[in-house]
C-alpha positions as CSV (number, residue, x, y, z in Angstrom):
1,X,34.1,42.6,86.0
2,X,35.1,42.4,82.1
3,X,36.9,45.9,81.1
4,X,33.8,47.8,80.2
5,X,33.1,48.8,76.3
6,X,34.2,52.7,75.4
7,X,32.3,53.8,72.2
8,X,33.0,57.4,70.9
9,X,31.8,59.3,68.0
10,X,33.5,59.8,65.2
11,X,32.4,62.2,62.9
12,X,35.9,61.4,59.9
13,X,39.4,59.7,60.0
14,X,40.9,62.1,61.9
15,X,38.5,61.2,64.9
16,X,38.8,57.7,64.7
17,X,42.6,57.5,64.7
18,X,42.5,59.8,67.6
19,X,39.8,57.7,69.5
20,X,41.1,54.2,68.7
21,X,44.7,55.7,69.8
22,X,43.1,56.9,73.3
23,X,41.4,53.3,73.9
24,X,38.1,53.4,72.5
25,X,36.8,49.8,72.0
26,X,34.1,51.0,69.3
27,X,33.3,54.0,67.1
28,X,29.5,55.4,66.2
29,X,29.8,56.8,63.1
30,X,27.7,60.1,62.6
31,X,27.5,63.0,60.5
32,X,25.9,67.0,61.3
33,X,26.3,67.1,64.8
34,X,24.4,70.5,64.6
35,X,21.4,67.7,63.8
36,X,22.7,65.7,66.6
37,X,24.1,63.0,64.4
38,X,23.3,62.0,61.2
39,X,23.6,59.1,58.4
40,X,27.4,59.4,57.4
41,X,28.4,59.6,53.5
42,X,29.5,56.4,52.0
43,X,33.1,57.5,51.0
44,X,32.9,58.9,55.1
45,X,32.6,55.3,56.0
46,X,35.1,54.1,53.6
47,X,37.7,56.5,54.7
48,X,37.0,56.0,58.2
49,X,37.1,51.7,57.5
50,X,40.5,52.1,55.9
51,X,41.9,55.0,58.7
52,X,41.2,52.2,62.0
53,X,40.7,48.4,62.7
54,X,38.0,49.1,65.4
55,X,34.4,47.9,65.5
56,X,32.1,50.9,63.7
57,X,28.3,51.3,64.4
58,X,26.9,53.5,61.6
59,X,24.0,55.8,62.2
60,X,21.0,55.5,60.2
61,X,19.3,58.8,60.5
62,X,18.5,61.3,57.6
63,X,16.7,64.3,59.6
64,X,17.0,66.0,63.5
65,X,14.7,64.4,66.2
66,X,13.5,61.0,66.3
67,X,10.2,60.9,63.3
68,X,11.4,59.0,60.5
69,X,9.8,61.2,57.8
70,X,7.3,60.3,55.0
71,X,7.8,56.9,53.0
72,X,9.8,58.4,50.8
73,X,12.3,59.5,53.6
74,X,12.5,56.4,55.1
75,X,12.6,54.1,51.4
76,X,15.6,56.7,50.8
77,X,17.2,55.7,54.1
78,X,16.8,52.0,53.8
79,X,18.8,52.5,50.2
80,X,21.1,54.1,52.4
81,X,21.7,51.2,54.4
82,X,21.8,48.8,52.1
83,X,24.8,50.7,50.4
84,X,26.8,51.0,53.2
85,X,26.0,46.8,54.6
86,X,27.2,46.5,50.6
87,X,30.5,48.1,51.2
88,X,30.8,46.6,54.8
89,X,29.1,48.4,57.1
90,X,28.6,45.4,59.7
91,X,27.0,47.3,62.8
92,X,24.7,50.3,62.7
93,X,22.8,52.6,65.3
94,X,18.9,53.5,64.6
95,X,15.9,54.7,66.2
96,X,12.4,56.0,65.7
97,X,9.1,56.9,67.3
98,X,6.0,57.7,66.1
99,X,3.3,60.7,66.9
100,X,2.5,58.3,70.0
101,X,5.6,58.4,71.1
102,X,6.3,55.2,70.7
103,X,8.7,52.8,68.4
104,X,7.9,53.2,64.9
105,X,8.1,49.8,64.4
106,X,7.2,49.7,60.6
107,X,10.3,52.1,60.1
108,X,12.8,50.4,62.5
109,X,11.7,46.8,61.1
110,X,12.3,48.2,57.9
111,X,15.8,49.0,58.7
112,X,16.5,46.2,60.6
113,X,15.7,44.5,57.2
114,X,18.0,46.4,55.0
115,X,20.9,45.7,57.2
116,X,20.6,41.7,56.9
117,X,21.0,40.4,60.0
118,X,23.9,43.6,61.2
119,X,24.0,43.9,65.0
120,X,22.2,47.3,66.0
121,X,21.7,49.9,68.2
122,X,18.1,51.4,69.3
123,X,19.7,55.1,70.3
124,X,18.5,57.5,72.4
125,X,14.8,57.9,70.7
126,X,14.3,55.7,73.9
127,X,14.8,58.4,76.1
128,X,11.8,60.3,74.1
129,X,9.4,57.3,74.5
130,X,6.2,57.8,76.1
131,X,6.5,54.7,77.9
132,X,10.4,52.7,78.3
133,X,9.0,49.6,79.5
134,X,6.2,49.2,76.5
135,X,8.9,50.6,73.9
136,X,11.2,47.8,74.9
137,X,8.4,45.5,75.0
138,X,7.3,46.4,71.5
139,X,11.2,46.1,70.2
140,X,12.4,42.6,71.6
141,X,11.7,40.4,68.4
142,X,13.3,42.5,66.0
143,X,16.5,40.9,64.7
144,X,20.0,42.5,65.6
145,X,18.8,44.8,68.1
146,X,21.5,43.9,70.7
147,X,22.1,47.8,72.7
148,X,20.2,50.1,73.9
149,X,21.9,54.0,73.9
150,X,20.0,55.9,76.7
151,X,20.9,58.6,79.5
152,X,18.3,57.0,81.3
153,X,15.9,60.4,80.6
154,X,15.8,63.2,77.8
155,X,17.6,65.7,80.1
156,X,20.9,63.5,80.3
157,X,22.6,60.8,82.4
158,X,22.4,63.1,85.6
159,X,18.6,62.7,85.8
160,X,18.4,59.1,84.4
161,X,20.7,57.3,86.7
162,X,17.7,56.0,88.9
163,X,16.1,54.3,85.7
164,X,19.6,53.2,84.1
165,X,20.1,50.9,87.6
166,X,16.8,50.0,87.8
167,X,16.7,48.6,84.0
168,X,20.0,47.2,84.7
169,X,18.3,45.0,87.4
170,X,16.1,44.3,84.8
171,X,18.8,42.7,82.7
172,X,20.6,41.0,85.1
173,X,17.0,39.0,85.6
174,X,17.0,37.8,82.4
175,X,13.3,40.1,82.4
176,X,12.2,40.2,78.7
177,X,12.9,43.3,76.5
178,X,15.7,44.3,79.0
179,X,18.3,41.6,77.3
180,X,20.3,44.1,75.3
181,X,23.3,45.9,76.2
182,X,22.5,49.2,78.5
183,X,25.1,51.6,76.3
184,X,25.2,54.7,78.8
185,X,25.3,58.2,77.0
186,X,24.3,61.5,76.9
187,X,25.5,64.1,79.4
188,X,27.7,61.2,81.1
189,X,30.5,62.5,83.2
190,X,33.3,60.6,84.6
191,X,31.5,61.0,88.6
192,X,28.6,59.2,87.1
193,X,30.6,55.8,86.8
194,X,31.1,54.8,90.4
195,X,27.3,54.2,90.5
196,X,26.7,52.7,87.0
197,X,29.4,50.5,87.0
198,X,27.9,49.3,90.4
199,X,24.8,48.6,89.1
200,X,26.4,45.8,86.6
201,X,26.8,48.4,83.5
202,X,29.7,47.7,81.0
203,X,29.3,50.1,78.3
204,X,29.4,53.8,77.5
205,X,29.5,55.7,75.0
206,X,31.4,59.6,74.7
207,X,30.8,62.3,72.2
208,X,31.4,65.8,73.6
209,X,33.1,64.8,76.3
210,X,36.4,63.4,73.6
211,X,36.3,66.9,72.3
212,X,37.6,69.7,74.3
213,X,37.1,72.2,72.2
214,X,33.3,71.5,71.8
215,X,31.8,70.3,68.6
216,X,34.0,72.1,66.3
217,X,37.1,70.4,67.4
218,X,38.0,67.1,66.6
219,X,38.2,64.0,69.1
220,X,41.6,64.3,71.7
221,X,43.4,61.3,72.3
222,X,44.4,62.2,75.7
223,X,40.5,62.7,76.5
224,X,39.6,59.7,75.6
225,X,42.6,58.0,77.1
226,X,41.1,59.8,80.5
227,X,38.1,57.8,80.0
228,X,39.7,54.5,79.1
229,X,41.8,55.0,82.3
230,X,38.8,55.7,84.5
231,X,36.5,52.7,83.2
232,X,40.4,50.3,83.4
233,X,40.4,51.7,87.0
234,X,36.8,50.6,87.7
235,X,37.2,47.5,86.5
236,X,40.0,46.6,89.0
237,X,38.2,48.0,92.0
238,X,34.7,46.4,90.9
């Protein structure tokens, strides 16, 4: 197997030196964790750009939960995205359903717009969708979509890992809508990888779990260098 992708949030420089110095492979740059991640500020990306030399996925999310908000919300947000793709945001992270529970596509399409063409990730609104299948369904036109952030379930990695193998079957046959990247995270835990990595998945993505000291302390290097050990060891005995 390829030595699998480690993504961690980073919420300003100080994170992203200490992640890229543990291993990561790829930041996702959020804001307001208390919200569970939100749109970071222009000069936070900048800084953050000019601190590391790894990859950066920049969330695109103004409010908590997964409803976009009025028009006015979401023309505000596009702005948003067009300012950062302006000052080089190249990869970004976005997500939305609607009072169905599914993919607000009119809001996601418009995002995928403002970012010209950026590779993108659908997060973990797809753990919220009324229906996984007909929300991927629904998304597989849309330009730049390329990985899918999901625990596999709402309540976390421990109760999705029968749906993250199953969709990664799903991949590995080529099945439409399952093409993108399965980027596991959410209450992941280092004993879940002996099972995803079985079942063909390369990614994963850490937030808490580079912290120590919770939310209010910044990423460790040493914890993420745990994790970059771990996925390195499954690599060689995959």
């Amino acid at each position: 197997m390829s030595r699998p992708i480690l993504e961690v949030s980073a919420l300003d420089g100080a994170d992203a030196i200490a992640a890229e110095a543990g291993g990561a492979d790829r930041l996702e740059l959020v804001t307001d964790m208390a919200a569970d991640g939100l749109t970071p500020t222009l000069d936070g990306f900048t800084a953050i750009r000019s601190a590391v030399d790894l990859p950066l996925r920049v969330m695109l999310r103004a409010t908590d939960g997964f409803a976009a908000g009025t028009a006015e919300q979401v023309a505000a947000l596009c702005a948003n995205a067009r300012e950062l793709r302006a000052a080089g945001a190249d990869q970004f992270v976005f997500g939305f359903l609607n009072d169905a529970g599914q993919p607000d596509l009119a809001t996601v399409r418009a995002l995928a717009e403002a970012v010209e063409g950026a590779p993108w990730t659908f997060h973990r609104a797809i753990d919220r969708a009324a229906d996984r299948d007909l929300a991927r369904k629904r998304l597989l036109d849309l330009p730049g979509l390329d990985t899918y952030l999901t625990a596999g379930a709402a309540d976390g990695v421990t109760a999705g890992l029968p749906v993250l193998v199953a969709e990664a079957a799903r991949g590995a046959a080529a099945e439409p809508g399952y093409e993108p990247t399965i980027l596991v995270g959410g209450g992941l835990h280092l004993d879940h990888l002996p099972e995803l990595r079985a079942a063909g998945i390369n990614a994963f993505h850490i937030g808490g779990a580079a912290r120590p000291q919770g939310w209010s302390g910044p990423v460790e290097a040493e914890a993420v260098a745990g994790w970059r050990a771990a996925l390195d060891a499954s690599v060689r005995v995959g």
